[in-house]
C-alpha positions as protocol buffer text, in pm:
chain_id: "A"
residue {
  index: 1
  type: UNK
  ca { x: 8711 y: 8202 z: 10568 }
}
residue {
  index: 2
  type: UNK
  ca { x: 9012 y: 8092 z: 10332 }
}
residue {
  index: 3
  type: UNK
  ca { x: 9254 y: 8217 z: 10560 }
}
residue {
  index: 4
  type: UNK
  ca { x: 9113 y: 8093 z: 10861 }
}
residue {
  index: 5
  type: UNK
  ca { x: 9081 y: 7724 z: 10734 }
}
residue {
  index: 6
  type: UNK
  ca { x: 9436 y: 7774 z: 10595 }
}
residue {
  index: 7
  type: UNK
  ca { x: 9574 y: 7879 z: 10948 }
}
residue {
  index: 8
  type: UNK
  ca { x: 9437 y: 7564 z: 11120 }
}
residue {
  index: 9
  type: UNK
  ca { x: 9650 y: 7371 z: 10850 }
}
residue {
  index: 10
  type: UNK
  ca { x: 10018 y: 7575 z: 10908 }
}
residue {
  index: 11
  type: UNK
  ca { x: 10217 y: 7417 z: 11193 }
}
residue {
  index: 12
  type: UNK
  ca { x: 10420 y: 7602 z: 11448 }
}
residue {
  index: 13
  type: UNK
  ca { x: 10709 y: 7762 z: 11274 }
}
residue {
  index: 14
  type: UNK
  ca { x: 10554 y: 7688 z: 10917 }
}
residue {
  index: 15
  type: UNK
  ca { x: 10461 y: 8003 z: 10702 }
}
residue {
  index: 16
  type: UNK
  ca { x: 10130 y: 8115 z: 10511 }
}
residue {
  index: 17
  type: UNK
  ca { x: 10144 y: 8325 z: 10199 }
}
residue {
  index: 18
  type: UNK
  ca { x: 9796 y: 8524 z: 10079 }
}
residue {
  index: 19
  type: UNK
  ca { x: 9775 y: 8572 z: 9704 }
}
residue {
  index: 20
  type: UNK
  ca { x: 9511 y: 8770 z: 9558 }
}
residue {
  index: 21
  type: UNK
  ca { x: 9457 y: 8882 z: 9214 }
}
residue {
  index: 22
  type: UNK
  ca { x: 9370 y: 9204 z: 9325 }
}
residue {
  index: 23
  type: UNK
  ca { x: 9480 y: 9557 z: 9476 }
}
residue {
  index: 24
  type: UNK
  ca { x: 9156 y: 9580 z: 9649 }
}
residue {
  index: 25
  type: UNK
  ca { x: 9228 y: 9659 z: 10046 }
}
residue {
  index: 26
  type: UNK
  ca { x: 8972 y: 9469 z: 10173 }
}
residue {
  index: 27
  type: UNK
  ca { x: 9090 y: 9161 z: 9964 }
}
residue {
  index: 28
  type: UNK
  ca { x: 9454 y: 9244 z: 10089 }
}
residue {
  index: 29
  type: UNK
  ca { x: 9623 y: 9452 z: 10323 }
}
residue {
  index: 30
  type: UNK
  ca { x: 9262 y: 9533 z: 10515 }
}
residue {
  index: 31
  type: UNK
  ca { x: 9165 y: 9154 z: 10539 }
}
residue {
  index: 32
  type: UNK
  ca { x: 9521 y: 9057 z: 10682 }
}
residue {
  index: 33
  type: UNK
  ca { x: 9460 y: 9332 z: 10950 }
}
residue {
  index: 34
  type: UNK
  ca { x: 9153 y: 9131 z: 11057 }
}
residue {
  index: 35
  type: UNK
  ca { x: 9305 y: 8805 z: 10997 }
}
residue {
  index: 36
  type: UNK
  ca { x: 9622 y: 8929 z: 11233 }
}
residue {
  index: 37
  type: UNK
  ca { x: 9370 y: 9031 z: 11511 }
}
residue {
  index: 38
  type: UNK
  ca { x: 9247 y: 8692 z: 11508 }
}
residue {
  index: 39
  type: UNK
  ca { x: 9548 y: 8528 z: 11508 }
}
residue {
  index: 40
  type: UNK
  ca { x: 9814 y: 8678 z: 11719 }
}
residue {
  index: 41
  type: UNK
  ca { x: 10031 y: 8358 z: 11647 }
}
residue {
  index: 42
  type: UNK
  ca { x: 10081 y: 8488 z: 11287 }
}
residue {
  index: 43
  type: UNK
  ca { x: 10305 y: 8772 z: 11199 }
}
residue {
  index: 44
  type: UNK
  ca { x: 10440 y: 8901 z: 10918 }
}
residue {
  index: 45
  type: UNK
  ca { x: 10725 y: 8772 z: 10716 }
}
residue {
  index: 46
  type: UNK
  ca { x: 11033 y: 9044 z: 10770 }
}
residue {
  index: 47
  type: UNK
  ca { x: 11167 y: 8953 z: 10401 }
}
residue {
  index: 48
  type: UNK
  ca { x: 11048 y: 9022 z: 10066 }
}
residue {
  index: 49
  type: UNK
  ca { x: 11214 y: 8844 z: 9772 }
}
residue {
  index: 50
  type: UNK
  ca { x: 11425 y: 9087 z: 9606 }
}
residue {
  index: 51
  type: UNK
  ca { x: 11274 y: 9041 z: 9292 }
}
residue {
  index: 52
  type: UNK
  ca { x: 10964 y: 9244 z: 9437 }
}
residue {
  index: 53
  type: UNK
  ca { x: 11147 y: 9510 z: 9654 }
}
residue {
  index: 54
  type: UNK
  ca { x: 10997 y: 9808 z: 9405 }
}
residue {
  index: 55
  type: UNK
  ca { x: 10646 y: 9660 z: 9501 }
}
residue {
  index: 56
  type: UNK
  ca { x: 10687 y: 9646 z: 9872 }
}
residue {
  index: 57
  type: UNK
  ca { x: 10390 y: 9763 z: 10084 }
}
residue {
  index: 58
  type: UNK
  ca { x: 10484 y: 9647 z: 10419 }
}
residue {
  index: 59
  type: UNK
  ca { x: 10716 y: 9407 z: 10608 }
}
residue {
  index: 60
  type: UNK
  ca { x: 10594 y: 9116 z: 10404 }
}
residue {
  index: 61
  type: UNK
  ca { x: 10349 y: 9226 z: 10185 }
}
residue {
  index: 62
  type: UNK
  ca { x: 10383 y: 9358 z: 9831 }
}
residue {
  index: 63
  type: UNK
  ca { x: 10162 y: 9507 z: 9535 }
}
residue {
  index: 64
  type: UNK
  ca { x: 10256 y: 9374 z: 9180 }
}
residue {
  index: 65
  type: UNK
  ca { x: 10076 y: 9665 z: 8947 }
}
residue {
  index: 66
  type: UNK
  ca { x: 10298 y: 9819 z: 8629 }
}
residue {
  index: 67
  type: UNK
  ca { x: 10016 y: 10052 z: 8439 }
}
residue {
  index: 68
  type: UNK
  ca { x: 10309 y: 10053 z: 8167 }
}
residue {
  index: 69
  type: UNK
  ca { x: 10194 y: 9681 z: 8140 }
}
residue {
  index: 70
  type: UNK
  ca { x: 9906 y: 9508 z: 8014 }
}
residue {
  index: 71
  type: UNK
  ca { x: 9774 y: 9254 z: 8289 }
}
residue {
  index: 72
  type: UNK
  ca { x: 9642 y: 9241 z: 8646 }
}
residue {
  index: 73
  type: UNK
  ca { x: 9757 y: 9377 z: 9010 }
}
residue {
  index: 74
  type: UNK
  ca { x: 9823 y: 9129 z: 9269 }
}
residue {
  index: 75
  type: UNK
  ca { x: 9839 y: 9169 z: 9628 }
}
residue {
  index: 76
  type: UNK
  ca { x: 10062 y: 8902 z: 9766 }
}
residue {
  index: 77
  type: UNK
  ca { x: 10170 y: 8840 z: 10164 }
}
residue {
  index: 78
  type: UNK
  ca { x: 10357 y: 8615 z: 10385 }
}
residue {
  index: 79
  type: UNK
  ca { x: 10330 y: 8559 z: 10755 }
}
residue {
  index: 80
  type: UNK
  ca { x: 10455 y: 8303 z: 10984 }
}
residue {
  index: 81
  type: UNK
  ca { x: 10293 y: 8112 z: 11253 }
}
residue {
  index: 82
  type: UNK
  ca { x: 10504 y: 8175 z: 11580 }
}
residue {
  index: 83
  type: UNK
  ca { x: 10713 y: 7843 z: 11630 }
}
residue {
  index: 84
  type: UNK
  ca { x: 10668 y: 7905 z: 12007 }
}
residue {
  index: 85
  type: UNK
  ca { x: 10260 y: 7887 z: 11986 }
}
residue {
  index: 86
  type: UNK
  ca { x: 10060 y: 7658 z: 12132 }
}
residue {
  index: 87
  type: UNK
  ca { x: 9734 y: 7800 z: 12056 }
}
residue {
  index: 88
  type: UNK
  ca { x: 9472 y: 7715 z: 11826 }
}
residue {
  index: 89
  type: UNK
  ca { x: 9502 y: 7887 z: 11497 }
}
């Protein structure tokens, strides 16, 4: 529901980001699968910062876990809204 109200609020071209404090998949990488199917004007980000290139998961998503490390994992994602798109997000 977060990232749906979020979506209505990005404008063509703009970009969302999805930060969780968690490496659950269904909090992460399995909820922006569902989000995605819903919203074919988003796609993913092609970057990730350098900073997190040993994290990287996917084209723009990333896991932020050192067990070395006290602290907690965080799932973090970027997508942009296709500046082309007309439709509602």
């Amino acid at each position: 529901a977060l990232l749906d109200e979020a979506a209505r609020l990005v404008r063509p071209g703009g970009t969302l980001y999805w930060i969780v404090c968690s490496l659950l998949p269904d909090e992460g990488p399995a909820l922006l699968e569902t989000f995605a199917r819903a919203h074919p004007a988003f796609v993913p980000l092609d970057a990730v910062p350098s900073a997190f290139q040993r994290w990287r998961t996917g084209p723009a998503a990333w896991r932020l876990f050192d067990p070395t490390e006290p602290g907690d994992g965080f799932f973090v994602a970027g997508l942009r809204r296709n500046p082309m798109s007309r439709e509602e997000a």
